[in-house]
C-alpha positions in Angstrom: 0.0 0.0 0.0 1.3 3.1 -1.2 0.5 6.7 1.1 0.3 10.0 0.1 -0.8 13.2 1.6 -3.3 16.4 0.3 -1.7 19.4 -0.2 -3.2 22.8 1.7 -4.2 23.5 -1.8 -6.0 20.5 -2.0 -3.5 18.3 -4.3 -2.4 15.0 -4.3 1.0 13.3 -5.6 0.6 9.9 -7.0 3.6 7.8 -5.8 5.8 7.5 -8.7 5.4 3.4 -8.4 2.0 4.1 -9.0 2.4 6.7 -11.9 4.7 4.3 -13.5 2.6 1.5 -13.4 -0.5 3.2 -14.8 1.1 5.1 -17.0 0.1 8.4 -15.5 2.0 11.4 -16.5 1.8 15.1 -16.5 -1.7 16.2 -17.7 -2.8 12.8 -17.5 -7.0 13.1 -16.6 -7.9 11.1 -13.4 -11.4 10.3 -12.6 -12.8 10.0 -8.8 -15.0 7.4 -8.6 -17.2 6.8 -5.5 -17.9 3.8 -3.6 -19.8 3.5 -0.4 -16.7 4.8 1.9 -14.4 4.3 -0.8 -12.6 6.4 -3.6 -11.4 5.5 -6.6 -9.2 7.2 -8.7 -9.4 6.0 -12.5 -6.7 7.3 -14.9 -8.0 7.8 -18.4 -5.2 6.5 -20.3 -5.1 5.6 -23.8 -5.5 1.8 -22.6 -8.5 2.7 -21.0 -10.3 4.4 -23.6 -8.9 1.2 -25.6 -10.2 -0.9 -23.0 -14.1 0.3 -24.4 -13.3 -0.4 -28.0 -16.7 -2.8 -29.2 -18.1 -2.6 -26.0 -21.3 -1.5 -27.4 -21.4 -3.8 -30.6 -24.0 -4.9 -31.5 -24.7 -9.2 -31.7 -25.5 -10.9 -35.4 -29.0 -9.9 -35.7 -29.5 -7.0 -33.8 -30.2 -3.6 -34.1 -28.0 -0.8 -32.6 -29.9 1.9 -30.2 -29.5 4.2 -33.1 -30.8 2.6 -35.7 -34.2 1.4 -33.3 -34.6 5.0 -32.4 -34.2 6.1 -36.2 -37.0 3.3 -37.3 -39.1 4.6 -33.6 -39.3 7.9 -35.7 -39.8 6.6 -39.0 -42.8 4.8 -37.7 -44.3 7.7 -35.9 -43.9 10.5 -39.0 -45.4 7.5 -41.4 -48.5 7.7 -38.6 -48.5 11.2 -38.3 -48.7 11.2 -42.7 -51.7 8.6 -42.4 -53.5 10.6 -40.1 -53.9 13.4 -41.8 
């Protein structure tokens, strides 16, 4: 377990074990993540954001959120031009 104390200002230094390991340098964004009692700091790293890469794919077969919306509103103008 790594410590590190807050700053009067209200800053933090990341041990450099730490930085090294995650990759975090300077201007590296962190995000503070709560949990119950718990924080957790997140670096967004380029290996995070890759880390998402086809998380929302679709499966063979289905329709994206998008595209259901976009046929949703399709629909409903079609309606809308029968009704009147």
């Amino acid at each position: 377990m790594e410590t590190a104390y807050v700053t009067t200002k209200g800053q933090l230094v990341v041990p450099a074990r730490i930085r090294r390991r995650f990759n975090i340098k300077p201007g590296t964004r962190i995000n503070f993540l709560e949990d119950k009692n718990r924080i957790i700091m997140q670096p967004v790293t380029r290996d995070y954001i890759a880390s998402f890469c086809g998380i929302f794919k679709t499966k063979h077969g289905e329709k994206s959120a998008v595209q259901e919306l976009l046929d949703e509103r399709a629909a409903d103008r079609a309606k809308e031009d029968r009704e009147k």
